[in-house]
C-alpha positions as protocol buffer text, in pm:
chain_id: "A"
residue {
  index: 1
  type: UNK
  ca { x: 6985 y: 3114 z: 5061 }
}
residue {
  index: 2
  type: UNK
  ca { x: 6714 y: 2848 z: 4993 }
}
residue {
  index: 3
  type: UNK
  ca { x: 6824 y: 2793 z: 4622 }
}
residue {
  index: 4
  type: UNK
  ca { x: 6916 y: 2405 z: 4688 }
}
residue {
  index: 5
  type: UNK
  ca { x: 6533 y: 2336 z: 4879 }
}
residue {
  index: 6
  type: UNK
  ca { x: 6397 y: 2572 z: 4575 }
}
residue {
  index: 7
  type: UNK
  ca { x: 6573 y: 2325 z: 4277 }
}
residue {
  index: 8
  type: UNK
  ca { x: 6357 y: 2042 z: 4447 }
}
residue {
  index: 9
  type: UNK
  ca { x: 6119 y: 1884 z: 4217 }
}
residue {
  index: 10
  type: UNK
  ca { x: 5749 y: 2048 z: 4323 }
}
residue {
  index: 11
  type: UNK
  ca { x: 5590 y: 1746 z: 4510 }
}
residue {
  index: 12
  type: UNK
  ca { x: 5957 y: 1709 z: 4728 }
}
residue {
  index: 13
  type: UNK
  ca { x: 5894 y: 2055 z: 4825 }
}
residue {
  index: 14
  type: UNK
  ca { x: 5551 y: 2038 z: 4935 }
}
residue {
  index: 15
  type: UNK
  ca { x: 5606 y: 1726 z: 5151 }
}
residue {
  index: 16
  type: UNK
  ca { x: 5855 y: 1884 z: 5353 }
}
residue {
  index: 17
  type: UNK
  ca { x: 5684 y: 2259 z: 5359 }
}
residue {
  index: 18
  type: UNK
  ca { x: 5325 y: 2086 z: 5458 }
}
residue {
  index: 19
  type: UNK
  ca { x: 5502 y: 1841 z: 5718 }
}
residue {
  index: 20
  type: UNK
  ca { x: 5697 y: 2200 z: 5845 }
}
residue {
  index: 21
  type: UNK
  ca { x: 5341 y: 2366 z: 5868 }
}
residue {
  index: 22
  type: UNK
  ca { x: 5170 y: 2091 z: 6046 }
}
residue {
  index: 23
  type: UNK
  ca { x: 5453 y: 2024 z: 6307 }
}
residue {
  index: 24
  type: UNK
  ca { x: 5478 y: 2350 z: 6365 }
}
residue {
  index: 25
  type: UNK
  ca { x: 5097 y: 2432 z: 6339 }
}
residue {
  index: 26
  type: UNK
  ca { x: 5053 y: 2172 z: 6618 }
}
residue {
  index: 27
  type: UNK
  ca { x: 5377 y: 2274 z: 6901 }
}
residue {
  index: 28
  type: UNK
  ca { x: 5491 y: 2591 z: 6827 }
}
residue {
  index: 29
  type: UNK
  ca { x: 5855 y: 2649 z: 6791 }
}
residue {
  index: 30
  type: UNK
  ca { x: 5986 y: 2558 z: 7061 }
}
residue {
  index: 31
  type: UNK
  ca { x: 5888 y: 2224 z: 7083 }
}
residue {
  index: 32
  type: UNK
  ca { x: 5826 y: 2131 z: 6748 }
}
residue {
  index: 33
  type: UNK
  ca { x: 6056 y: 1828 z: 6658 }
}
residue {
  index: 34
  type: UNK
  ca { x: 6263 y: 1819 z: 6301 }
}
residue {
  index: 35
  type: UNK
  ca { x: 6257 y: 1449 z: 6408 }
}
residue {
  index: 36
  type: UNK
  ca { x: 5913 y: 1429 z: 6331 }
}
residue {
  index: 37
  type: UNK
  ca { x: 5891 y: 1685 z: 6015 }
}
residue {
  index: 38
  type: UNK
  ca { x: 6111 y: 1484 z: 5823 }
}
residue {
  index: 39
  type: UNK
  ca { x: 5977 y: 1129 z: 5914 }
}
residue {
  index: 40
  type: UNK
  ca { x: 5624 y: 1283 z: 5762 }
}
residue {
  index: 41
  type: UNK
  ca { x: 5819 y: 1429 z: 5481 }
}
residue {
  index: 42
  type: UNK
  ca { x: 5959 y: 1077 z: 5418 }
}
residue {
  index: 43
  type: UNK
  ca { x: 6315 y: 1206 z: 5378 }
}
residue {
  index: 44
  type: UNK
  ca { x: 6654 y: 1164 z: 5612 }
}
residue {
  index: 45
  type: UNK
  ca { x: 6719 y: 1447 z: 5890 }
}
residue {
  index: 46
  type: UNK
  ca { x: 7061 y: 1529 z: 5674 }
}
residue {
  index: 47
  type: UNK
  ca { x: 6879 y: 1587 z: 5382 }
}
residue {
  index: 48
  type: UNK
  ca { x: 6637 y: 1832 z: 5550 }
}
residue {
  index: 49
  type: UNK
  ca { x: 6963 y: 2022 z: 5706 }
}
residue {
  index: 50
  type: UNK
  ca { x: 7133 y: 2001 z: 5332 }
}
residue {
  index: 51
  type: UNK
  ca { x: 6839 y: 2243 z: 5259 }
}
residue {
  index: 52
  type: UNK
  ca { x: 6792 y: 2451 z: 5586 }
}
residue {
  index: 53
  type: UNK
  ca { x: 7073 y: 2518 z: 5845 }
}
residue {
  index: 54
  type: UNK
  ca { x: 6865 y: 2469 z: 6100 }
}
residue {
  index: 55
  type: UNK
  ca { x: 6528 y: 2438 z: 6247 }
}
residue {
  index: 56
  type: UNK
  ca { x: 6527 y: 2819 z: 6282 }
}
residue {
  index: 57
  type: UNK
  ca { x: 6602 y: 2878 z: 5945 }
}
residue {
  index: 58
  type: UNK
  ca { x: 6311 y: 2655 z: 5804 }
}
residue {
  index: 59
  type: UNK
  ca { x: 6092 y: 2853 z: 6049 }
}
residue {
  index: 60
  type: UNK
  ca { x: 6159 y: 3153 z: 5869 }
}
residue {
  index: 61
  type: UNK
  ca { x: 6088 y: 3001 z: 5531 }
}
residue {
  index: 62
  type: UNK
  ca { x: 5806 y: 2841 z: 5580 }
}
residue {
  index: 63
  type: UNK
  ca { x: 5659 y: 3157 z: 5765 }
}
residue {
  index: 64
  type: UNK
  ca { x: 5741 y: 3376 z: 5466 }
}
residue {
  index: 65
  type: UNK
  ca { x: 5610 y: 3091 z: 5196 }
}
residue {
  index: 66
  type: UNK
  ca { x: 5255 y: 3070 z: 5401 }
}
residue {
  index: 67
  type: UNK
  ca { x: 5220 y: 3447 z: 5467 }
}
residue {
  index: 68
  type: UNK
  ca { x: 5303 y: 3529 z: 5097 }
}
residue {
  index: 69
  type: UNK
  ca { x: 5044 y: 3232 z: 4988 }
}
residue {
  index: 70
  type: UNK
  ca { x: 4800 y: 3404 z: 5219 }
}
residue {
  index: 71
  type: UNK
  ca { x: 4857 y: 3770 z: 5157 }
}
residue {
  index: 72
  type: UNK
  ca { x: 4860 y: 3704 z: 4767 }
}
residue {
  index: 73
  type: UNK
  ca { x: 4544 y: 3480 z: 4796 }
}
residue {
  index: 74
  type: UNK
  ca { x: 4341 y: 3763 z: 4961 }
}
residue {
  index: 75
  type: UNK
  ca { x: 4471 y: 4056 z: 4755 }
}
residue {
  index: 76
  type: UNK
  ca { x: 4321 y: 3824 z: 4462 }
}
residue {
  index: 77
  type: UNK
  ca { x: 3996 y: 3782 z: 4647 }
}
residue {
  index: 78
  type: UNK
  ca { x: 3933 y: 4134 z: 4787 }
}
residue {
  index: 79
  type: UNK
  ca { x: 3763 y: 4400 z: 4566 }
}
residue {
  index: 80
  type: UNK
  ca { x: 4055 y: 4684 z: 4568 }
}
residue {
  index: 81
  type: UNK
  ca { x: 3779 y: 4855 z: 4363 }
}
residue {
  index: 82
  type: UNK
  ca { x: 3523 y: 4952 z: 4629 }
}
residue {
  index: 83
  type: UNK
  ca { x: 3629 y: 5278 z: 4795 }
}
residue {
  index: 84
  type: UNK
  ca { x: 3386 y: 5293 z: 5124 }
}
residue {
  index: 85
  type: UNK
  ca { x: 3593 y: 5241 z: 5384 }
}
residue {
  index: 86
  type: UNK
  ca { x: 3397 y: 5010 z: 5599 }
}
residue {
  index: 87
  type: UNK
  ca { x: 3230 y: 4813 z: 5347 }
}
residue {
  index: 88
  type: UNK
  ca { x: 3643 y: 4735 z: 5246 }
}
residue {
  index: 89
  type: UNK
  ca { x: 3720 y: 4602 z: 5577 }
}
residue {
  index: 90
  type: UNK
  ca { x: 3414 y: 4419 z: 5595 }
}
residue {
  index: 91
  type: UNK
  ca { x: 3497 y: 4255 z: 5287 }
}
residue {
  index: 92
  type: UNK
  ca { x: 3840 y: 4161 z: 5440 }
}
residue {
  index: 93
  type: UNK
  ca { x: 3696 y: 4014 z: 5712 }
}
residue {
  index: 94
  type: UNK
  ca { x: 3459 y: 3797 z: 5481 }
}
residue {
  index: 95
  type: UNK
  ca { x: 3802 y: 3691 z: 5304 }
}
residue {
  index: 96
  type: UNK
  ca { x: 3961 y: 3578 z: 5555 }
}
residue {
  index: 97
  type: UNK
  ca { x: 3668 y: 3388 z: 5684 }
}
residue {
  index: 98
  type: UNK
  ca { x: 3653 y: 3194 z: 5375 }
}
residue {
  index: 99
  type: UNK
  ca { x: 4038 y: 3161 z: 5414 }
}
residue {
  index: 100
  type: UNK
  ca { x: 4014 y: 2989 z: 5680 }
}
residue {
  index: 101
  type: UNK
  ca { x: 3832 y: 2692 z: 5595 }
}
residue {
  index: 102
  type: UNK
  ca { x: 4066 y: 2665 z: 5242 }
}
residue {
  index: 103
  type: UNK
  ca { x: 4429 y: 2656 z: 5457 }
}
residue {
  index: 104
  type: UNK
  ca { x: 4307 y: 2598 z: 5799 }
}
residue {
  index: 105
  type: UNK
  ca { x: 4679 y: 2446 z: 5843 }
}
residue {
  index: 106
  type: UNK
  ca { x: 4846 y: 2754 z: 5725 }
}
residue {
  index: 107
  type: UNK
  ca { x: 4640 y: 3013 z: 5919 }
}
residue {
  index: 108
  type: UNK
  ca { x: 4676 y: 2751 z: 6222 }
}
residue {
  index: 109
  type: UNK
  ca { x: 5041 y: 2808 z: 6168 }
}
residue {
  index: 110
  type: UNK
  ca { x: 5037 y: 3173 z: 6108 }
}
residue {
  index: 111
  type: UNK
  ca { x: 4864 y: 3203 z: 6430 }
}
residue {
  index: 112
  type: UNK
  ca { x: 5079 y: 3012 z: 6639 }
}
residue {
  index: 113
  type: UNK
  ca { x: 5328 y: 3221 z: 6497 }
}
residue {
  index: 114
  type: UNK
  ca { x: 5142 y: 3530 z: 6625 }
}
residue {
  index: 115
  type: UNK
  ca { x: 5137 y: 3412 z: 6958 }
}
residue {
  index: 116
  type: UNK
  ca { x: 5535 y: 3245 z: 6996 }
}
residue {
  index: 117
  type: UNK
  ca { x: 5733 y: 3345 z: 7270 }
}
residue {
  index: 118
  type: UNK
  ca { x: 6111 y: 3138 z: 7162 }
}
residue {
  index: 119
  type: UNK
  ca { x: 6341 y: 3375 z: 7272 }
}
residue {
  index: 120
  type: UNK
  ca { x: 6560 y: 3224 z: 7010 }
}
residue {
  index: 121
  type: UNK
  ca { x: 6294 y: 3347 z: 6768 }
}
residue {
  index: 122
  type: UNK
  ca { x: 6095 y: 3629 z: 6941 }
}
residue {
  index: 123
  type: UNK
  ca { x: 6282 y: 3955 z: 6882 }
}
residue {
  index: 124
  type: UNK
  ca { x: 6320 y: 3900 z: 6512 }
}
residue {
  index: 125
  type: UNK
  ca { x: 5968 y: 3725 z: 6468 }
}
residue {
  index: 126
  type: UNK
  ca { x: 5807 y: 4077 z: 6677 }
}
residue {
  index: 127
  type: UNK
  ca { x: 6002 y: 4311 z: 6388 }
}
residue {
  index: 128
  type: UNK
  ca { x: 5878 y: 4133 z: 6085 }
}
residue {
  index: 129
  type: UNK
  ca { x: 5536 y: 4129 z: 6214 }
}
residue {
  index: 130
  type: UNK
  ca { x: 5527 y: 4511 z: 6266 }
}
residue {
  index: 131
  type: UNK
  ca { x: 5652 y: 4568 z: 5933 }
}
residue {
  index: 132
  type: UNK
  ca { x: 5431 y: 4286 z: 5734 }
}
residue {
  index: 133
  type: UNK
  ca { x: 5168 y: 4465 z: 5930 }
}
residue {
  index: 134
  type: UNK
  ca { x: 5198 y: 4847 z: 5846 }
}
residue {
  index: 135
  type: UNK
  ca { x: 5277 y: 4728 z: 5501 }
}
residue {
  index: 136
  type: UNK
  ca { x: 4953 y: 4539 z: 5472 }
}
residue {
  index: 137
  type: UNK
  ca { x: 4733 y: 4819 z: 5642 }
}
residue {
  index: 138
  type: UNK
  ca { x: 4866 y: 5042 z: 5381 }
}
residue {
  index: 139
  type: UNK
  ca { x: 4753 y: 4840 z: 5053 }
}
residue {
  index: 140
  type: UNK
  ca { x: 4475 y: 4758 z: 5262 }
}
residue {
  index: 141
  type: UNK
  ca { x: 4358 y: 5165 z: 5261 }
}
residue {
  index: 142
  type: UNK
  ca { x: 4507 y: 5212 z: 4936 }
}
residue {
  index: 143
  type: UNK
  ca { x: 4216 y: 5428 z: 4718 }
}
residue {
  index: 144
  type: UNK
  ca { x: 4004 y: 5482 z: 4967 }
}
residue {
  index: 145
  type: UNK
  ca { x: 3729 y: 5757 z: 4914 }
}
residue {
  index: 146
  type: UNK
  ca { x: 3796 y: 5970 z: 5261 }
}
residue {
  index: 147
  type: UNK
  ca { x: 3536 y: 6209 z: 5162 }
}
residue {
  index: 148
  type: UNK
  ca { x: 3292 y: 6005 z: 5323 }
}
residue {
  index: 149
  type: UNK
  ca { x: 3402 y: 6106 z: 5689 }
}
residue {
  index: 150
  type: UNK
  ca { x: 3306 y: 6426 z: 5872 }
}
residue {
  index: 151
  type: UNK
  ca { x: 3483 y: 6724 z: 5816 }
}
residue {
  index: 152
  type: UNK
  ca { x: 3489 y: 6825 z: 6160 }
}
residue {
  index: 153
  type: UNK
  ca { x: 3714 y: 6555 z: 6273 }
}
residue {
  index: 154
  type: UNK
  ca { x: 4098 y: 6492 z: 6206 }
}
residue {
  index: 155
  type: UNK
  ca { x: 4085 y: 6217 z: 5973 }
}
residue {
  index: 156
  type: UNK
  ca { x: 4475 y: 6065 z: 6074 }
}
residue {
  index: 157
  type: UNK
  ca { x: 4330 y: 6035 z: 6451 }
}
residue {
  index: 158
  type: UNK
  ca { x: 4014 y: 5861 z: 6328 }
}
residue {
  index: 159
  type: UNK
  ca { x: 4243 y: 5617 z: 6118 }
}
residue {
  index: 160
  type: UNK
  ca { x: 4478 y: 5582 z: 6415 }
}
residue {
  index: 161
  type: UNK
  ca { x: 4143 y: 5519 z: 6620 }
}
residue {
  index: 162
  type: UNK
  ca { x: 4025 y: 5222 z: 6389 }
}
residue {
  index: 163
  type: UNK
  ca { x: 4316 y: 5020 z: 6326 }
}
residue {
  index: 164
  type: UNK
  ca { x: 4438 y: 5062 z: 6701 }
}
residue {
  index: 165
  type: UNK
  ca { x: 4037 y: 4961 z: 6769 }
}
residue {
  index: 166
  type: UNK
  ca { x: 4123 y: 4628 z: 6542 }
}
residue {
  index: 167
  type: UNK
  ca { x: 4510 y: 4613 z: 6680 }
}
residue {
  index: 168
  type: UNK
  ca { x: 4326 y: 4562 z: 7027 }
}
residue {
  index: 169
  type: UNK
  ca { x: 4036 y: 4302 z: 6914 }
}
residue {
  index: 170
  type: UNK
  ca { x: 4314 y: 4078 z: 6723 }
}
residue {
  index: 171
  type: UNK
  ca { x: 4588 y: 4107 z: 7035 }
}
residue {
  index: 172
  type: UNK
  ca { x: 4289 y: 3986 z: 7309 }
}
residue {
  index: 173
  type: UNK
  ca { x: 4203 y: 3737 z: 7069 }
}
residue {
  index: 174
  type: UNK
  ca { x: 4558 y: 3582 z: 7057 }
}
residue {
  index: 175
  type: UNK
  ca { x: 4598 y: 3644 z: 7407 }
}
residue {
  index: 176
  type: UNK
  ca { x: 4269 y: 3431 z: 7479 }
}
residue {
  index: 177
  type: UNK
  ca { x: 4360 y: 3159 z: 7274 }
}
residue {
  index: 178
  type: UNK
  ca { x: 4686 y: 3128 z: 7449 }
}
residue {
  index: 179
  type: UNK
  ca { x: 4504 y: 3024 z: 7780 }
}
residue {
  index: 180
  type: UNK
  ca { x: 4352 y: 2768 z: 7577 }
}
residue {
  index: 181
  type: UNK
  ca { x: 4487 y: 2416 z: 7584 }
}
residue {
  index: 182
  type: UNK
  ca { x: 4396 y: 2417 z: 7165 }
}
residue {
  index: 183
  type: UNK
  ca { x: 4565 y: 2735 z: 7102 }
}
residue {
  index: 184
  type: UNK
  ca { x: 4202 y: 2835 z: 6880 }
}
residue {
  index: 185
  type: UNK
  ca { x: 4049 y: 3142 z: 6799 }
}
residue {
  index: 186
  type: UNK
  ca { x: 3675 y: 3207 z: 6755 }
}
residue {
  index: 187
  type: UNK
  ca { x: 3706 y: 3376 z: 6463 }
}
residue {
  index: 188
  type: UNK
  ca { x: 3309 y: 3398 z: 6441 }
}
residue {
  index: 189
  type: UNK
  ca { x: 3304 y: 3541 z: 6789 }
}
residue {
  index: 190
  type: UNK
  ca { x: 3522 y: 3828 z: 6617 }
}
residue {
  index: 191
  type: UNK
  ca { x: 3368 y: 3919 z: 6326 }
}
residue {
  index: 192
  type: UNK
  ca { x: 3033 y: 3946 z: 6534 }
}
residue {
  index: 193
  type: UNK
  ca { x: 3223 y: 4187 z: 6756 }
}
residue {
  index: 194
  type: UNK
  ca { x: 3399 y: 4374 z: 6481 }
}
residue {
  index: 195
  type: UNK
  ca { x: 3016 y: 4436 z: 6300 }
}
residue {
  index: 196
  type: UNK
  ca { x: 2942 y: 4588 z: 6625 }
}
residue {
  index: 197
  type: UNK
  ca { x: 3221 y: 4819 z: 6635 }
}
residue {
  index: 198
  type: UNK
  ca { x: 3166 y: 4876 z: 6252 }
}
residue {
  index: 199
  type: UNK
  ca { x: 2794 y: 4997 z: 6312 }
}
residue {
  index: 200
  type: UNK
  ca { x: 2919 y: 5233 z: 6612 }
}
residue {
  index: 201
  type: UNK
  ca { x: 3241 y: 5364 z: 6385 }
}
residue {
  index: 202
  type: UNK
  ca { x: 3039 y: 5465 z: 6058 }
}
residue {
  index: 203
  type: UNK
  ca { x: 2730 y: 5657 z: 6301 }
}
residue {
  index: 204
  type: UNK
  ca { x: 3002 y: 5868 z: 6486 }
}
residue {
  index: 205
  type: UNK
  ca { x: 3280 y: 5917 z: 6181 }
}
residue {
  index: 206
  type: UNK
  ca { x: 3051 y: 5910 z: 5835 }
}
residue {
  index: 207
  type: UNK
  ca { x: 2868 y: 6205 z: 5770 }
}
């Protein structure tokens, strides 16, 4: 679909996909302007829709470009090695901490994504979240040493437990930032509160 954008010589491509990010980074869908993407690009608005159809269209690729950069980025920074469970998703937070100050565009953008409400966009945008997200939790547990939990418990209700725990921390997070007029997240403000949830989890689940 994008083979005529993905022929572009490598700087070409960047111009437009980091003038995408920040427009979009900055209003949202909605009211992002292609007006403005492509004078920052430094290319005409034809050109632009000789690549992508449409503004929805370069939406979706340039979500699927930074959440591929992102994901593959962290699976090359997280040890897949350690098997505690906690000391895993501590790590993961610790990632995406440092993450964040490498592509603060991108995550700006991923987040804004997290938080759009386009009708035009919304429906599909809700379905490929769910399934980039049970995907991700999945690689995420992947050789985990379970042995570490109590034996009296069901461990697929304590796993349910912790990731709806998270589920919950990340959605009032979004939801705060959405009252804000800057659209940010105090992602130091959640990784204190996920520590404290961490120290409560590993007292009432280890043995």
């Amino acid at each position: 679909m994008f083979s005529k954008f993905l022929n572009l010589d490598k700087e070409k491509q960047d111009r437009i996909i980091n003038a995408a990010i920040k427009e979009f980074a900055e209003k949202g869908y909605a009211r992002a302007s292609t007006n403005e993407i492509v004078k920052e690009a430094g290319i005409s608005k034809g050109l632009l829709f000789h690549y992508f159809q449409n503004k929805k269209q370069l939406f979706l690729f340039v979500f699927d470009y930074c959440y591929e950069l992102v994901v593959d980025e962290f699976y090359k920074k997280i040890n897949l090695q350690e098997t505690d469970f906690f000391i895993r998703m501590r790590q993961a937070i610790i990632v995406k901490m440092e993450m964040l100050s490498t592509y603060p565009d991108i995550f700006k953008f991923i987040q804004e994504v997290f938080m759009e409400e386009s009708a035009e966009i919304k429906v599909e945008f809700d379905k490929k979240k769910s399934e980039l997200t049970h995907i991700n939790i999945e690689k995420a547990y992947e050789g985990i040493d379970y042995s570490k939990f109590r034996d009296d418990v069901d461990l697929t209700k304590i796993i349910k437990m912790i990731s709806w725990t998270f589920e919950k921390m990340s959605d009032e997070a979004i939801e705060k930032a959405k009252l804000s007029p800057t659209h940010e997240i105090d992602y130091q403000k959640v990784q204190a509160e996920a520590e404290e949830y961490f120290e409560v989890m590993i007292k009432c689940f280890y043995k």
